[in-house]
C-alpha positions as CSV (number, residue, x, y, z in Angstrom):
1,X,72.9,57.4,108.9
2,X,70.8,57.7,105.8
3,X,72.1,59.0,102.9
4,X,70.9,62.7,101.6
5,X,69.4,61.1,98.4
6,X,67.5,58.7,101.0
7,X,66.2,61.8,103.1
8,X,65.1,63.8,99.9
9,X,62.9,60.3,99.2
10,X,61.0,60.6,102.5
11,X,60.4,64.1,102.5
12,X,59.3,63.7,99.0
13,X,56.6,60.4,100.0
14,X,55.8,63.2,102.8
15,X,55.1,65.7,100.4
16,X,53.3,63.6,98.1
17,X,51.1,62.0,101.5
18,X,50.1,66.2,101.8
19,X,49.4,66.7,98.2
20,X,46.4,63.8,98.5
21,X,45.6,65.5,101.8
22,X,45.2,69.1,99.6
23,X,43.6,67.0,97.0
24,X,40.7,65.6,99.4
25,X,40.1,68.9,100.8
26,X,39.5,70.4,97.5
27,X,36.8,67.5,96.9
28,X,35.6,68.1,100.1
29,X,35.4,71.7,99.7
30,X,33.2,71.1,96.0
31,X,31.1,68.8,98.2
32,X,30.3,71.5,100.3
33,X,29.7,74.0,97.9
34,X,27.5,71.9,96.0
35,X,25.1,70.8,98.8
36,X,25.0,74.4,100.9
37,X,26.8,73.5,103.1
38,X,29.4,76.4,103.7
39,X,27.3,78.7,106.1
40,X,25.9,75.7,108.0
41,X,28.7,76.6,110.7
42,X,28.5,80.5,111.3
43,X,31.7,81.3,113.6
44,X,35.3,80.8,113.2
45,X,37.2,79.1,116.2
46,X,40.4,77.2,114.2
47,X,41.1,75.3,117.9
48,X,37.7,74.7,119.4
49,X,35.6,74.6,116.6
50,X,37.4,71.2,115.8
51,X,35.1,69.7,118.5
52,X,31.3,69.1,116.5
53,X,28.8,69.6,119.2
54,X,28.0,66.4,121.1
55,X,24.7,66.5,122.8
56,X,20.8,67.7,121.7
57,X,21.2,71.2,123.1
58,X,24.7,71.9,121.5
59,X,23.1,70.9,118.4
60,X,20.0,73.0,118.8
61,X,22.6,75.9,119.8
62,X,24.3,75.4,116.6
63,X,21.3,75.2,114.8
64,X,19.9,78.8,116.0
65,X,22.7,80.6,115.2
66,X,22.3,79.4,111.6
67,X,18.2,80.5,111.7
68,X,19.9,83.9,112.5
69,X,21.4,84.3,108.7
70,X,19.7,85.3,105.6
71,X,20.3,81.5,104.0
72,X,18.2,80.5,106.2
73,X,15.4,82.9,106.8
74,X,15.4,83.5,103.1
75,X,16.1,80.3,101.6
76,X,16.4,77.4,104.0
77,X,13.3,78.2,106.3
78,X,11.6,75.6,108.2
79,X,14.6,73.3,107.8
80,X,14.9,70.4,110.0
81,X,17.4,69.9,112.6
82,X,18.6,66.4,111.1
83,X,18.6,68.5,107.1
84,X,20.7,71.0,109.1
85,X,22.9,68.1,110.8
86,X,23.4,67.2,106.9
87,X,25.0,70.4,105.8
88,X,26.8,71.1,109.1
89,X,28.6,67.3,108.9
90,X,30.6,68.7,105.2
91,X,31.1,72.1,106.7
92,X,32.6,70.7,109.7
93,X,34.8,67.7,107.5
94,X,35.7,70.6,105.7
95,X,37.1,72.1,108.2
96,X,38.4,69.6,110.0
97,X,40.4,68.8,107.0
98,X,42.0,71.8,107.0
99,X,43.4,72.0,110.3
100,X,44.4,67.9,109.9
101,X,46.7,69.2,107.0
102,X,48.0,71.9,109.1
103,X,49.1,69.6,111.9
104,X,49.7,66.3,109.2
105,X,52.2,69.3,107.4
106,X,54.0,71.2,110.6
107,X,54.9,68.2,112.7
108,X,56.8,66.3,110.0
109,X,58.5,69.6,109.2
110,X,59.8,70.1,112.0
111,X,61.0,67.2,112.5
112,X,62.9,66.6,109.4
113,X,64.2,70.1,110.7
114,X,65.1,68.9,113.8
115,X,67.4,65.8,112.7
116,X,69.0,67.6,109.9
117,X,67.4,65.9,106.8
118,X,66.1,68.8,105.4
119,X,68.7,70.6,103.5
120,X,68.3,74.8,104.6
121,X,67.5,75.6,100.9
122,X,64.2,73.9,101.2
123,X,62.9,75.6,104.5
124,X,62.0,79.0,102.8
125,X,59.6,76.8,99.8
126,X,58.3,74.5,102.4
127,X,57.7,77.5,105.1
128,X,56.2,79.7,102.6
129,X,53.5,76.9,101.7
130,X,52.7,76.5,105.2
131,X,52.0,80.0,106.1
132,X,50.0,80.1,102.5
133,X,48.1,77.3,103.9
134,X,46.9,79.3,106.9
135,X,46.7,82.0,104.3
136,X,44.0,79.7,102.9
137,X,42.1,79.0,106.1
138,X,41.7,82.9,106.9
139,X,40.3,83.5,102.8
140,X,38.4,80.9,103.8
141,X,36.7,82.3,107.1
142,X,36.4,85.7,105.1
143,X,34.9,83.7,102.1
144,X,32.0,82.5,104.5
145,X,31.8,85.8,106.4
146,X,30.5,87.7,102.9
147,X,27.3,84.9,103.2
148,X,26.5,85.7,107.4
149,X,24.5,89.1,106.2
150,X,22.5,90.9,103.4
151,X,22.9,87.4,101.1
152,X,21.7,84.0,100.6
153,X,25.5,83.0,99.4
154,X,28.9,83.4,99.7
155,X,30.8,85.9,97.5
156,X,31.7,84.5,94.3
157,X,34.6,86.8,93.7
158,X,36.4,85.5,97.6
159,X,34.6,81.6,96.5
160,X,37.2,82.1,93.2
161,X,40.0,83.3,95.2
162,X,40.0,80.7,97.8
163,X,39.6,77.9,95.2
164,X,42.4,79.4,93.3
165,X,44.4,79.1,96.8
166,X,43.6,75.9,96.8
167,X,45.1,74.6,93.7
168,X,48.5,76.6,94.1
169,X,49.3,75.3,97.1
170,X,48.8,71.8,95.3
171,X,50.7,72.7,92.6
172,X,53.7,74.2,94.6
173,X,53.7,70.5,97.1
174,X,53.2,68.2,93.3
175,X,56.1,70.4,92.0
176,X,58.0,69.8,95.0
177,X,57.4,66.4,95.5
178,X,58.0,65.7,91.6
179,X,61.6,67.7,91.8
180,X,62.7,65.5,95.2
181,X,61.2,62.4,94.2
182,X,64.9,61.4,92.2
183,X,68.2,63.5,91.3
184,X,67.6,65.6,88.8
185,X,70.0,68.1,86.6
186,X,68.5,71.0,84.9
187,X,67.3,70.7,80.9
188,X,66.3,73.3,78.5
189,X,64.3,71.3,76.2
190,X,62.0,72.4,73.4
191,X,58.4,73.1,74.0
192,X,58.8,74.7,77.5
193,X,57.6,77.6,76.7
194,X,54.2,75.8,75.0
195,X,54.3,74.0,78.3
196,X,54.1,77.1,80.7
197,X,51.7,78.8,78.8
198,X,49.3,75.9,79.2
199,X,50.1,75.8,83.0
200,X,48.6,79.5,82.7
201,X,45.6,78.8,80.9
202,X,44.7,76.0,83.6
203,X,44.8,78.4,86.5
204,X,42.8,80.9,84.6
205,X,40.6,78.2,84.1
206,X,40.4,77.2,87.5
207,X,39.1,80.9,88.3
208,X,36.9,80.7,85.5
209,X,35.5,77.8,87.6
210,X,35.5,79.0,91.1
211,X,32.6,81.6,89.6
212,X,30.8,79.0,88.0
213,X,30.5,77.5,91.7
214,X,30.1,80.6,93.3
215,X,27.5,81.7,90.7
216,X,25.7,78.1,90.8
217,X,26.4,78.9,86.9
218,X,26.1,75.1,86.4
219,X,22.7,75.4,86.6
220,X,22.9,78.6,83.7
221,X,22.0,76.2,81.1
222,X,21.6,72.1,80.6
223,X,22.4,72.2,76.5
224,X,25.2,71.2,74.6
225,X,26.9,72.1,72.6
226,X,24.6,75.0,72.2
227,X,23.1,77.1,75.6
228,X,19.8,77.2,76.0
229,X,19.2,76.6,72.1
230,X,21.5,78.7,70.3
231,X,25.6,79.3,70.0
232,X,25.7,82.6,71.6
233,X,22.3,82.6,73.9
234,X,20.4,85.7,74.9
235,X,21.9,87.3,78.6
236,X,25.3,86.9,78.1
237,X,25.9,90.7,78.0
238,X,22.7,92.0,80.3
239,X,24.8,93.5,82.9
240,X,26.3,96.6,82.9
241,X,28.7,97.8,83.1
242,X,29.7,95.1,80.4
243,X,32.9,93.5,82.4
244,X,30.6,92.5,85.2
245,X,29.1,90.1,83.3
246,X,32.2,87.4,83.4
247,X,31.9,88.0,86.9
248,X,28.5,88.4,88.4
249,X,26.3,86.8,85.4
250,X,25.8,82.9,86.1
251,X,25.0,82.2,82.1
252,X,28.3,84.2,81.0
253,X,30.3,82.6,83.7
254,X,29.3,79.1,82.1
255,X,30.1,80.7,78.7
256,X,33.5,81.2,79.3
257,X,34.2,77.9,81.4
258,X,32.8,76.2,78.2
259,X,35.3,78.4,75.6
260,X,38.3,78.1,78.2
261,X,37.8,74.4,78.1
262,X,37.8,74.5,74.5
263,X,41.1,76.2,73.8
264,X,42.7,74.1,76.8
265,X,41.6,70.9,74.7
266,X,42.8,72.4,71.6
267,X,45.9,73.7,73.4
268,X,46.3,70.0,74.8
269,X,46.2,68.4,71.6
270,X,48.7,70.9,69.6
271,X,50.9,70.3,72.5
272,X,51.0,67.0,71.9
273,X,50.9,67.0,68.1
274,X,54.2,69.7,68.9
275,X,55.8,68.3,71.6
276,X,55.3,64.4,71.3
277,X,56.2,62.6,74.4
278,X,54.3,60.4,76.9
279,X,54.1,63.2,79.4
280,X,51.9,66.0,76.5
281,X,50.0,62.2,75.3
282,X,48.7,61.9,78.8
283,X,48.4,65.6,79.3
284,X,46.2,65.5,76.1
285,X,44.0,62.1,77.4
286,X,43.5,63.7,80.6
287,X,42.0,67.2,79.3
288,X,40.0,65.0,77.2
289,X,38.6,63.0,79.5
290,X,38.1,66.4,81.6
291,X,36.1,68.1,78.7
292,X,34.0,65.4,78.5
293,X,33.2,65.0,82.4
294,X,32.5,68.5,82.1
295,X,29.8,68.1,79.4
296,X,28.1,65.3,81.5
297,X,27.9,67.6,84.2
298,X,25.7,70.1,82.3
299,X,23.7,67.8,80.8
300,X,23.0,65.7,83.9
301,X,21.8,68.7,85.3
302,X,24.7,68.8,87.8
303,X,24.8,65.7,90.0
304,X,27.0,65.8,93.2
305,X,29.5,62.7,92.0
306,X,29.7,63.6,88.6
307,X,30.8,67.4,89.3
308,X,33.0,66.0,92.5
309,X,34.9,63.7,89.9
310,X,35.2,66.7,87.5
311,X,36.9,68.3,90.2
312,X,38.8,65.7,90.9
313,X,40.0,65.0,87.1
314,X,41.1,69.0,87.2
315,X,43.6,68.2,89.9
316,X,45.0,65.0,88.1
317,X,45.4,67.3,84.9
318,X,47.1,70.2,86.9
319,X,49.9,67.3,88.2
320,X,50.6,65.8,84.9
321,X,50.7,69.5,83.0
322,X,53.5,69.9,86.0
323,X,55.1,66.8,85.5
324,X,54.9,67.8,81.5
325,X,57.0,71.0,82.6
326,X,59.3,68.7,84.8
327,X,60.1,66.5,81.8
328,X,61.4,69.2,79.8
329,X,63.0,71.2,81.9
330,X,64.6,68.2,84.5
331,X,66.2,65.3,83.7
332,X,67.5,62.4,86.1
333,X,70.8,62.6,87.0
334,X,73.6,60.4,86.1
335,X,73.8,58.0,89.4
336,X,77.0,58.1,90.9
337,X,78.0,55.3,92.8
């Protein structure tokens, strides 16, 4: 029989397997908002909508229910059937994603279950991501549903929401995987605090994002470090009530993603200047690196692979800020043979 520590280190590679899976979708699921794609598929059938139609008249099917929808009698008109076979292919991979994850997440659960190697304190965490995971797949129905009428675009405040789903349940499998991956004992070490608080300010940021997508505030303005000319540009207040504006006003949304990113740099760098390890040095590369992916992304005007790796760079900072938090509160324990 394996030993417990041996079980702990397959459920943990499992784990880690799903966090690449969450990881993908994310991508995915930037891919999709960046090209248009999310209201290419206009129903919601989690069993049988896994099956992409497979002859012409499914496909011109398909395609008349999306003419039926303001994107495209407002927006998309005259589209061709192979443009619409474009936007319906990252909808559907989307998708298909999601419900891979489910299966690729409940199966090996229930297995490790079933033989005993997952110890009964785990079930509650690991059940709890699950059903937030289907959670995630009905936020994401209801995101598209606010696009099917009176709109050209899905709601930026459910858009937010869903992406902020999204990198929780990452954060809760990375955190999970990180704490099984070896014995640990608890540690109380200094600069935890510092460490959580920066953990904070990334989600906040990643909502700060999820309206720049939602808004297309990307395309707000293509200067920097100055918008549109000048530090504090003209629009940033022109909604009112005044709070609306971080919320519904594409230049204001890009405002604060750019002055979020600058106090998580500066945060990064005090942290490591506080706090010196290899864990905050990273943590501090990374953000870096992240700040200045952003910055290309503006002034490139937005291009699909350079905003898909920005993405990407987000999720690889959110791991090591956990594994930051893991280093001072964890350390290995002593092996006993």
């Amino acid at each position: 029989m394996p030993t417990s520590h041996q079980n702990m280190r397959a459920v943990a590679i499992w784990l880690w397997g799903i966090a690449l899976l969450v990881a993908l979708m994310v991508i995915v699921g930037g891919a999709t908002r960046l090209t248009d794609s999310g209201l290419s598929i206009t129903e919601w059938k989690p069993l049988l909508g896994a099956i992409p139609p497979l002859t012409e008249a499914q496909w011109l099917e398909v395609f008349e229910r999306y003419k039926q929808i303001p994107e495209y009698q407002i927006q998309n008109r005259g589209m061709s059937l192979a443009d619409f076979r474009f936007i319906f292919w990252w909808e559907w991979a989307h998708r298909f994603l999601g419900r891979f994850i489910g299966i690729a997440f409940a199966v090996p659960l229930l297995f490790f279950i079933v033989t005993k190697q997952l110890p009964r304190r785990l079930w509650p965490r690991l059940l709890l991501i699950f059903a937030l995971g289907g959670f995630q797949g009905a936020l994401g129905w209801y995101m598209v549903a606010s696009g099917l009428a009176d709109r050209v675009d899905v709601s930026q405040y459910r858009l937010a929401a869903h992406l902020a789903v999204a990198f929780v349940i990452f954060a809760s499998i990375v955190w999970m995987a990180m704490t099984l991956s070896s014995q640990w004992r608890k540690l109380a070490a200094q600069g935890t605090t510092l460490a959580l608080g920066f953990l904070a300010l990334l989600f906040l940021q990643v909502a700060a994002g999820g309206f720049v997508a939602g808004l297309d505030a990307g395309h707000a303005s293509y200067t920097w470090p100055k918008m549109n000319g000048a530090w504090l540009p003209d629009g940033l207040n022109s909604l009112s009530p005044g709070w609306r504006n971080a919320f519904e006003n594409a230049l204001a949304a890009q405002f604060n993603h750019r002055i979020l990113a600058y106090l998580i740099l500066f945060y990064a760098l005090l942290q490591a200047w506080r706090v010196p390890s290899g864990s905050a040095f990273l943590l501090a590369v990374a953000v870096s690196v992240q700040a200045g992916l952003g910055i290309l992304t503006i002034v490139l005007q937005v291009p699909l692979a350079v905003a898909l790796l920005h993405q990407a760079v987000a999720l690889i900072v959110l791991a090591l800020a956990l594994w930051h938090v893991a280093t001072l509160t964890r350390a290995p324990a002593p092996n006993r043979q």
